[in-house]
BAMAR-842673 format. One line per field, with one value per residue (C-alpha): residue number from 1; x, y, z. Coordinates in nm, 3 decimals, padded with zeros to 5 digits. Layout:
# residues N
resi <- c(NUM,...)
xx <- c(X,...)
yy <- c(Y,...)
zz <- c(Z,...)
# end
This chain:
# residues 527
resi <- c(1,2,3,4,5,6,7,8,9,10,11,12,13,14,15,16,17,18,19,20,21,22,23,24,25,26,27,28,29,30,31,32,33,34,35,36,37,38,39,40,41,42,43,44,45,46,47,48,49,50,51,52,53,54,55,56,57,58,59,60,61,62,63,64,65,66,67,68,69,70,71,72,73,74,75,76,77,78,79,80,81,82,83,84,85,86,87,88,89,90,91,92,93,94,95,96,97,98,99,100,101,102,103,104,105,106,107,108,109,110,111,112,113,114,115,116,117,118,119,120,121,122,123,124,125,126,127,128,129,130,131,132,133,134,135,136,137,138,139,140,141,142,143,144,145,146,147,148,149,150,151,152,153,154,155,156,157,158,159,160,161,162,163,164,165,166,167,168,169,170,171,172,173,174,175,176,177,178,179,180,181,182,183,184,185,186,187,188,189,190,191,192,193,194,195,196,197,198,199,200,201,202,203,204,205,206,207,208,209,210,211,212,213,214,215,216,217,218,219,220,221,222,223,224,225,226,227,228,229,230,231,232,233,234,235,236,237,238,239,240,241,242,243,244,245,246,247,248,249,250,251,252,253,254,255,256,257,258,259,260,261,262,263,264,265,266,267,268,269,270,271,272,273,274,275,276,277,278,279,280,281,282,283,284,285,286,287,288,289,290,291,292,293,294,295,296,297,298,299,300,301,302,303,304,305,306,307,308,309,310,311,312,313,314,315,316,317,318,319,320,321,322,323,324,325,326,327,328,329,330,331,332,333,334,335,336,337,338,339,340,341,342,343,344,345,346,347,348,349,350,351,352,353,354,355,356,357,358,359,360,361,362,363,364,365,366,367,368,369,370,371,372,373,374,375,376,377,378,379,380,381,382,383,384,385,386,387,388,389,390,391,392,393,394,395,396,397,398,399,400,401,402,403,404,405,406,407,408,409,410,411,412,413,414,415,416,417,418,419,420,421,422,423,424,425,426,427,428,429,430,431,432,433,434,435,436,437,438,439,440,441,442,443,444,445,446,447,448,449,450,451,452,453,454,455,456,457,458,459,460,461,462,463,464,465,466,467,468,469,470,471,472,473,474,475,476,477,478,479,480,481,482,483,484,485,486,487,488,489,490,491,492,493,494,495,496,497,498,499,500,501,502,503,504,505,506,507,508,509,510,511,512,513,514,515,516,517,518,519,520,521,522,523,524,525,526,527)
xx <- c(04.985,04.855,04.904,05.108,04.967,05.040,04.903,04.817,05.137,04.951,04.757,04.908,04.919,04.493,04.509,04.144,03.946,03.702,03.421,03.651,03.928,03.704,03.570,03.905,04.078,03.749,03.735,04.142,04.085,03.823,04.051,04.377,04.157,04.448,04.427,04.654,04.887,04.808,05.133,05.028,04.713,04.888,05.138,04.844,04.602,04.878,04.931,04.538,04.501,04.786,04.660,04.321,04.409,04.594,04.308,04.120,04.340,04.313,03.974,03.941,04.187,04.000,03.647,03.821,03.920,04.318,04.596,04.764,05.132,05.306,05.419,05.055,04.827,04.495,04.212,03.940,03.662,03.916,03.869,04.217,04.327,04.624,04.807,05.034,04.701,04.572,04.426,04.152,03.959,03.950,03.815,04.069,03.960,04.171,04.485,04.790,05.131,05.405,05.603,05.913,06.254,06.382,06.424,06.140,05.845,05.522,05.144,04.981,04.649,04.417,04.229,03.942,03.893,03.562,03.470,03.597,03.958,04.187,04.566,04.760,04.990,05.275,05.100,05.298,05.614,05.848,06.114,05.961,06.038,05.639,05.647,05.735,05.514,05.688,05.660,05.565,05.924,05.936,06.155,05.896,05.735,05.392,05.339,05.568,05.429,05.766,05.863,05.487,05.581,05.870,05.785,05.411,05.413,05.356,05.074,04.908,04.884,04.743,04.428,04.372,04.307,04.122,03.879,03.836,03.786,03.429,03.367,03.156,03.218,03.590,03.768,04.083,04.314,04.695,04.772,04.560,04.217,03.987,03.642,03.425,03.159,03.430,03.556,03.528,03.273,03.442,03.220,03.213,03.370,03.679,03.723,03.700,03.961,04.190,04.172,04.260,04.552,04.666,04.585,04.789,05.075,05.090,04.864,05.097,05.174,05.138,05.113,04.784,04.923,05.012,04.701,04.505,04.714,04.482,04.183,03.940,03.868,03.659,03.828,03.874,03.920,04.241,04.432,04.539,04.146,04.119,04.410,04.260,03.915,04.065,04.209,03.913,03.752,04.003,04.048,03.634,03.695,03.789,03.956,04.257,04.489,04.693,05.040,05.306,05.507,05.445,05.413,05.384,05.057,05.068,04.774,04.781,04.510,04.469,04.371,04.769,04.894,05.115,04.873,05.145,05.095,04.686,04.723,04.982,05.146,05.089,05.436,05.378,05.039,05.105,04.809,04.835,04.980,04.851,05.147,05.267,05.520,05.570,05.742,05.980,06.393,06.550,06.814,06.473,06.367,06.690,06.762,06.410,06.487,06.812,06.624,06.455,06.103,05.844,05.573,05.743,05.581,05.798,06.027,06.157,06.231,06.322,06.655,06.611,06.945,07.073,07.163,06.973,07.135,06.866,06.868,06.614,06.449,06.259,05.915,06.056,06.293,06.060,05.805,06.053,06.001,06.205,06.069,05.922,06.063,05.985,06.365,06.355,05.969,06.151,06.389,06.068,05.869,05.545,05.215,04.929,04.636,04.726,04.806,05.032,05.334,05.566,05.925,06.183,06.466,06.823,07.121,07.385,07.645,07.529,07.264,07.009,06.641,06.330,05.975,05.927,05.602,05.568,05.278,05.279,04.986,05.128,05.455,05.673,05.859,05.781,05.979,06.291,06.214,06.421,06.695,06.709,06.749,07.046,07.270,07.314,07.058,06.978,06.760,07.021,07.192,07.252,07.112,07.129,06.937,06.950,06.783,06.874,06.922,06.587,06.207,06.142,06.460,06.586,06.899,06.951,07.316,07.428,07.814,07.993,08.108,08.495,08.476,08.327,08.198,08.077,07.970,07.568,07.284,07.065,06.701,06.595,06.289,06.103,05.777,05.555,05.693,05.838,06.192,06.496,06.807,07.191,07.526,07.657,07.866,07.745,07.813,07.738,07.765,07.695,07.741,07.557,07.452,07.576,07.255,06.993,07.164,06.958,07.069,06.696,06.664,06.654,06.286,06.083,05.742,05.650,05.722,05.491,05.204,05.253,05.235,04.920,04.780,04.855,04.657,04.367,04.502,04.749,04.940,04.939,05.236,05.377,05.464,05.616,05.878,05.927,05.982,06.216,06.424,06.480,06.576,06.797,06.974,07.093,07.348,07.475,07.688,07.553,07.219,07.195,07.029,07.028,06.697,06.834,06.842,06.534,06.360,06.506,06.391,06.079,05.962,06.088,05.776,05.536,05.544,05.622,05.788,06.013,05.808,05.554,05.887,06.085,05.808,05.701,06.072,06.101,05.765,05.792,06.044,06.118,06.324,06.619,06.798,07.209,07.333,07.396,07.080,07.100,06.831,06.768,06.492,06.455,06.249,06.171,06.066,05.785,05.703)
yy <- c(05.004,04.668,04.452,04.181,03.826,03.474,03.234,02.843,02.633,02.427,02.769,02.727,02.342,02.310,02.612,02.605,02.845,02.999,03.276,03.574,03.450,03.370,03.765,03.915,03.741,03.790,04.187,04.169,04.058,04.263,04.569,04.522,04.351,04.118,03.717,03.609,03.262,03.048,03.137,03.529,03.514,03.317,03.625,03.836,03.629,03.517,03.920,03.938,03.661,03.810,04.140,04.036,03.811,04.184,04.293,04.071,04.061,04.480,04.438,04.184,04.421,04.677,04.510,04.346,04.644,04.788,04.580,04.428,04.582,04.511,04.843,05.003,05.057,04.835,04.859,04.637,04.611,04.706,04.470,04.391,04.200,03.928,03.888,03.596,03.386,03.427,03.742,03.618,03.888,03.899,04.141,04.269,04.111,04.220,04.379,04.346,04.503,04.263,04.063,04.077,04.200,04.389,04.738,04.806,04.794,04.689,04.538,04.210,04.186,03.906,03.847,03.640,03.509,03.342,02.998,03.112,03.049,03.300,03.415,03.676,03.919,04.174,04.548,04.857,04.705,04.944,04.703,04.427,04.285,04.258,04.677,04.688,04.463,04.228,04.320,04.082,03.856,03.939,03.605,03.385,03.172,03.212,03.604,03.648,03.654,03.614,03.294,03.185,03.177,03.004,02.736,02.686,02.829,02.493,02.353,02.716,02.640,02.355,02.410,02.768,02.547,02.298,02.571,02.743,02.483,02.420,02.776,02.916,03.249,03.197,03.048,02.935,02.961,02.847,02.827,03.161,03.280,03.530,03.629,03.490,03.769,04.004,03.814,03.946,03.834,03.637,03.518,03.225,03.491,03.565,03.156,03.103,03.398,03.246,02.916,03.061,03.226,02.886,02.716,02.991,02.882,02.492,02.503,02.647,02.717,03.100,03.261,03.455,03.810,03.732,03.561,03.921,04.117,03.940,03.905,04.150,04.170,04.458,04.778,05.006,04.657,04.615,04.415,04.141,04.094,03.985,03.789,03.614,03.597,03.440,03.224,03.096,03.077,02.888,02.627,02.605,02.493,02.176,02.281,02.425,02.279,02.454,02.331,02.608,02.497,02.629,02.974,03.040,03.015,02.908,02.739,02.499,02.336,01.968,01.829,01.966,01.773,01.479,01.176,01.008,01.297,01.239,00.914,00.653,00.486,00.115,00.027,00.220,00.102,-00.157,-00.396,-00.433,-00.769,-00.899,-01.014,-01.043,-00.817,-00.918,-01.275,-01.018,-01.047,-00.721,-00.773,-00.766,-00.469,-00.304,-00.442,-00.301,00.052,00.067,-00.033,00.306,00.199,00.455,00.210,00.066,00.166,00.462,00.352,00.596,00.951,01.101,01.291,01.574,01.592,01.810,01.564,01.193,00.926,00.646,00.358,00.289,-00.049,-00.123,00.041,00.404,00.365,00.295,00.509,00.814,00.872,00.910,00.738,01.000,00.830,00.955,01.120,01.229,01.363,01.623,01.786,01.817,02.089,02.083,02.289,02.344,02.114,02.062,01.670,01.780,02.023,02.183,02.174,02.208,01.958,02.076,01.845,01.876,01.843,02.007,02.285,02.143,02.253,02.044,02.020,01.786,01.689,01.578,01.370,01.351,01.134,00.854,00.930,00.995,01.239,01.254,01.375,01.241,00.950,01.123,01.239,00.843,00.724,01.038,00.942,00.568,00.520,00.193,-00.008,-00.007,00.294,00.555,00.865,01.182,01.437,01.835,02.127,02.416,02.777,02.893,02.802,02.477,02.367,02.043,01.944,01.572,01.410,01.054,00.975,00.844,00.492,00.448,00.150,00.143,-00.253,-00.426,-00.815,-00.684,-00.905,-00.867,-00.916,-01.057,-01.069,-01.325,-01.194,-01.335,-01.073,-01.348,-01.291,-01.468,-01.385,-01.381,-01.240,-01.041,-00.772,-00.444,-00.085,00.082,00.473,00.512,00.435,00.143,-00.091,-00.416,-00.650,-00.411,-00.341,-00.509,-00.407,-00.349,-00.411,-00.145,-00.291,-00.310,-00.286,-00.700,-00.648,-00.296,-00.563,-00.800,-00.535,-00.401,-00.809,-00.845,-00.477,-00.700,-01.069,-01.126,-01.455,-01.534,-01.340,-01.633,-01.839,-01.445,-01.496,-01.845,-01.807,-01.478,-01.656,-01.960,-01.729,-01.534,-01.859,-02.026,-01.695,-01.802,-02.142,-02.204,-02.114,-01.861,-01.553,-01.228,-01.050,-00.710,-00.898,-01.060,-00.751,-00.583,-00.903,-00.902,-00.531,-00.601,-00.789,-00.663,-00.376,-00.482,-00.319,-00.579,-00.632,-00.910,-01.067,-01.097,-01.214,-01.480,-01.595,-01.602,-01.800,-02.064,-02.363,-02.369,-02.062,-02.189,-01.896,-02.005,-01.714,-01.310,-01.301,-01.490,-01.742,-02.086,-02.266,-02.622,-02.791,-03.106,-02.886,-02.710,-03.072)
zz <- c(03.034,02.995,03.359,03.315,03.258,03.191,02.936,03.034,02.906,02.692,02.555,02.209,02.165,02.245,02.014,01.787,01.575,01.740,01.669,01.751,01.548,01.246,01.324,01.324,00.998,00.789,00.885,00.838,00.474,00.427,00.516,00.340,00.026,-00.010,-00.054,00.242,00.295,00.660,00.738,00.713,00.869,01.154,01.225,01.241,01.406,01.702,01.779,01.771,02.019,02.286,02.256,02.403,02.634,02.789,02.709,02.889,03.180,03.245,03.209,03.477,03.685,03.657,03.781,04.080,04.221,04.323,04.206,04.537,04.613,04.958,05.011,04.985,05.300,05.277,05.526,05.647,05.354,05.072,04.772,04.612,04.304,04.346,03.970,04.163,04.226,03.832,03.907,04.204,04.391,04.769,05.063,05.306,05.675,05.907,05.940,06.225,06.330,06.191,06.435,06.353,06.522,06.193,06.170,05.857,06.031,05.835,05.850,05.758,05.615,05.603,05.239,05.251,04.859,04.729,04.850,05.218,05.163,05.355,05.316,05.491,05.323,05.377,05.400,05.413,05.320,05.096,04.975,04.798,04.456,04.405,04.382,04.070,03.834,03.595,03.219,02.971,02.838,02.516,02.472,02.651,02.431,02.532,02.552,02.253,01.930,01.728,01.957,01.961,01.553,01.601,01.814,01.720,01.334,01.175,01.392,01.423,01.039,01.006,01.264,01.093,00.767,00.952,01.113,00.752,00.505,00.597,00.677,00.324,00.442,00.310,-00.018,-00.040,-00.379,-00.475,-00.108,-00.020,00.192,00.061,00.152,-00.073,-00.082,-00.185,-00.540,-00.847,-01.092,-01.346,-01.660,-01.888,-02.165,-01.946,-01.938,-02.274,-02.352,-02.140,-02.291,-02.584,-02.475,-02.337,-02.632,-02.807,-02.571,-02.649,-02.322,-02.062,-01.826,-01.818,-01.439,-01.376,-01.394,-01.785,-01.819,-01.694,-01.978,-02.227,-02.022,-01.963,-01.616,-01.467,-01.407,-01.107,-00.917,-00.682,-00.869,-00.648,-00.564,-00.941,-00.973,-00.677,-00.830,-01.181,-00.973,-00.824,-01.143,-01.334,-01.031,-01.085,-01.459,-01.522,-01.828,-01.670,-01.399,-01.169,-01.228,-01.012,-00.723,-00.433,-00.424,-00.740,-00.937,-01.288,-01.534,-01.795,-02.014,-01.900,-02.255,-02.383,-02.072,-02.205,-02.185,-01.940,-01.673,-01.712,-01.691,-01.513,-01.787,-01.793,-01.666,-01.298,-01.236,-00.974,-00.855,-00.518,-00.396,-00.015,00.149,00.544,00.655,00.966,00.752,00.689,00.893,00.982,00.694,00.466,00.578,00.555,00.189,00.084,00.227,00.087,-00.294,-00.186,-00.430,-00.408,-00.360,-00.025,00.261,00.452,00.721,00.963,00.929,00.591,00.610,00.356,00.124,-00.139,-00.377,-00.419,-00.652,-00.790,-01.013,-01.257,-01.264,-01.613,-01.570,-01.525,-01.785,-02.066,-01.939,-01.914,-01.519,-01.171,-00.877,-00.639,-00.316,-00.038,00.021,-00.402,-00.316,-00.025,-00.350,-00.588,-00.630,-00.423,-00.460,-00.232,-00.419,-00.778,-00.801,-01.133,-01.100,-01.413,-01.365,-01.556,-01.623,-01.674,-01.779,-01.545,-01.795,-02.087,-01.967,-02.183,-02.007,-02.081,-01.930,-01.649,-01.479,-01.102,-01.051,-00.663,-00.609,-00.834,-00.729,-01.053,-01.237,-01.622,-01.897,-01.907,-02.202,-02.473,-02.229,-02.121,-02.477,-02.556,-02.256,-02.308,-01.974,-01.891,-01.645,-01.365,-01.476,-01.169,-01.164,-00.939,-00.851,-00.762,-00.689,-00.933,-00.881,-00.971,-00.799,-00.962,-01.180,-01.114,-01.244,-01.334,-01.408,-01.489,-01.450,-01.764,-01.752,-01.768,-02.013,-02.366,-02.355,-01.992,-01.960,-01.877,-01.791,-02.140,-02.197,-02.497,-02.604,-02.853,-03.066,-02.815,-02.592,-02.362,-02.182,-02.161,-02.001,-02.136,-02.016,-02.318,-02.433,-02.470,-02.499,-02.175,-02.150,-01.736,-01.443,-01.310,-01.014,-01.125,-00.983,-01.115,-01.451,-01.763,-02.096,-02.337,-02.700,-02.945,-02.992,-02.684,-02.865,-02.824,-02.457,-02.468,-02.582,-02.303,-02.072,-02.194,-02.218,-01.863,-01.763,-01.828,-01.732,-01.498,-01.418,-01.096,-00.922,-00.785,-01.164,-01.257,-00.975,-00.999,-01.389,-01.347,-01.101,-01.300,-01.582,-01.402,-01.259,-01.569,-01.600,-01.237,-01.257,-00.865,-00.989,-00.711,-00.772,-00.561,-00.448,-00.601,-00.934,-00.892,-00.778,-01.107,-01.344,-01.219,-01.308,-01.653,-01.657,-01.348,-01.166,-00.788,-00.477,-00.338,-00.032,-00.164,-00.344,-00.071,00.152,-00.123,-00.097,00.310,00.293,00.045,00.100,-00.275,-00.239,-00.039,00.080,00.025,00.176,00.190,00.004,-00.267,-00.351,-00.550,-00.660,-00.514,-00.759,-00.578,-00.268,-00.539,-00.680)
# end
């Protein structure tokens, strides 16, 4: 049996790679011949590490000579181990008669340890709890390896991938570590086959194992070995894109991507706008987490929920996208490195499915353009947001609107692709946040061209505001104007969080603020 020991209580948290650990997991791998997940490896590599700490421990016992009990006889010259002082090794001195009036009669030795230091210590004393040695607490959350897991999983995880991803010796596919000396050899014919497959397949995705039904990979090879090694390959390629949710692996060909998943489409590209945050009140900060925009910086802790409820502004509805905020991004399907992810889209009303595409780096959802334009959505309109039953199913929903005809702010646009602003009737088939809502033209396409004008020549962000809020004021008879609807104007035109609009407004005296944040525009101030 293993002697009992006890593990510093910061053991896990300085937790690193080292040598042995890189030694164990690459001889692991080597063994089972299996591609393994961090979190795997972890389980493993956390009943590695306690097992030779024991290990360690008996062997240190054993070199130090007889483990100390009190109810065993010592003698002068006997070397003794003492578990209750980290296992230190000390010569017996000298040893006495006990004074004491009690009835047990027993001895008290004197243990000089190294550096001089001297203790005494019961001798020949039966009843002592220190006669029977402690066994390791399974429960305690340093010897345990399933409450090491649950306490320390996460960060275990993340230093494992820090000590491997500059190690050659290892490679690391779809969320998975492999030796790299031990992958299949996977030739420039097995790539092209499975291009053509894809091809075949409108480009994806298709998982690896269907993919290895139609290409030849050696035989007499364990299969998950050459899974792995496709893998590998195909990540190598830049042909093919990995486009699976976590967990799962699935590959697509990135020239049949839709060109808006390659490539942001014009109306999300934002050009980053300097601008003081610190001009910003309390109430600002609150208003701009409440608008919830993706390109805000985060604020706080993110409160995972089941179901999110957004409402488009103007870019993402003409470019067919949700805003991958950061509460929408926890509901989204991840993956371990792809930048692109497939999902699929399902109407919550009518079951329909269609292809979605989360672009996590840019921080949309595409796919939803023809879905927008079938439910009546508009920029304003509210829609929510689910997880479905299956591994990467969303399901998106947009409540009906009880009244046929609303008085909506409309945008209407001259050839020039300039925008004006009038309160009209119009049909309106969802539900909608009144200060965002803009009702669109059937014909967008002169406001398309000003878009792509200004990806090369931009006003100066400033006149865009100024010019917006004037606009918007006319449909107010106190020509006040609130920063939700000027927020909402203003990506008709630009793409902009609200932070550089609401600091342009608490910073110039043009913009006097009237009130529960509305706005006018003092033109003799400006003059």
């Amino acid at each position: 049996m293993l002697a009992p020991f006890s593990l510093r209580e910061d053991y896990w948290e300085t937790f690193t790679l080292e040598d042995s650990d890189v030694e164990f997991i690459y001889n692991h791998l080597l063994e089972i011949e299996t591609p393994l997940s961090p979190e795997a490896i972890i389980k493993v590599l956390v009943e590695d590490r306690l097992r030779r700490e024991k290990q360690a421990v008996e062997r240190q016992r054993s070199a130090g000579g007889e483990v100390y009990l009190p109810k065993d006889h010592h003698d002068v010259g006997e070397k003794l181990v003492f578990p209750a002082r980290s296992w230190q090794t000390g010569e017996v001195t000298a040893v006495r008669p006990a004074r004491t009036y009690a009835e047990d009669k027993f001895s008290v030795i004197e243990v000089e340890f190294e550096g001089g230091t001297k203790q005494e210590f019961a001798s020949d004393l039966q009843d002592h709890a220190l006669n029977i040695p402690p066994e390791v607490d399974e429960n305690d959350p340093l010897q345990s390896s399933q409450a090491v897991l649950e306490n320390y999983s996460e960060m275990l995880e993340e230093r494992l991938i820090e000590g491997l991803q500059d190690n050659d010796d290892f490679v690391y596919i779809a969320g998975r570590w492999f030796p790299k000396a031990l992958l299949v050899d996977v030739n420039v014919g097995n790539l092209n086959l499975a291009e053509a497959v894809l091809d075949i397949e409108g480009g994806g995705p298709l998982p690896t194992a269907e993919l290895m039904e139609q290409v030849e990979m050696p035989e007499g090879v364990n299969p998950k070995l050459a899974e792995f090694s496709l893998d590998r390959a195909l990540q190598e390629d830049p042909r093919f894109d990995e486009v699976g949710s976590a967990g799962e692996v699935s590959w697509f060909l990135q020239r049949l991507e839709p060109e808006e998943v390659r490539s942001t489409p014009i109306f999300l590209r934002y050009h980053e706008i300097d601008y003081d945050r610190d001009l910003l009140t309390e109430e600002m900060l609150a208003l701009e987490r409440s608008l919830d925009d993706e390109l805000s910086p985060i604020q706080g802790e993110v409160k995972p929920k089941d179901e999110i409820q957004v409402s488009l502004i103007y870019p993402h509805w003409r470019a067919g996208t949700l805003p991958l905020t950061p509460s929408m991004s926890e509901l989204f399907p991840t993956a371990y490195e792809s930048p692109r992810i497939r999902c699929i889209l399902i109407d919550a009303d009518t079951g329909e499915k269609f292809p979605g595409w989360v672009v996590r780096l840019e921080k949309y959802v595409y796919g939803l353009r023809e879905w927008y334009l079938e439910r009546g959505v508009m920029p304003g309109s509210y829609i929510k947001v689910r997880r479905g039953e299956n591994p990467g199913e969303m399901i998106v929903k947009v409540e009906s609107h009880r009244s046929a005809k609303e008085w909506v702010r409309t945008a209407l646009i001259g050839a020039d692709g300039g925008v004006v602003y009038a309160m009209l009737k119009q049909p309106v088939s969802t539900s909608f946040d009144d200060r965002m809502m803009i009702a669109m033209p059937a014909e967008v396409e002169p406001l398309d061209m000003t878009w792509e004008k200004r990806q090369k020549s931009r006003p100066p962000f400033e006149q865009i505001v100024v010019d917006t809020l004037r606009e918007l004021a006319k449909l107010n008879p106190q020509s006040h104007v609130h920063i939700t609807e000027l927020y909402s104007a203003t990506n008709v035109v630009l793409r902009c969080p609200p932070g550089p609009i609401l600091t342009l407004l608490a910073s110039r005296p043009w913009f006097v603020h009237v009130g529960d944040f509305h706005f006018r525009f003092d033109d003799s101030a400006k003059e």
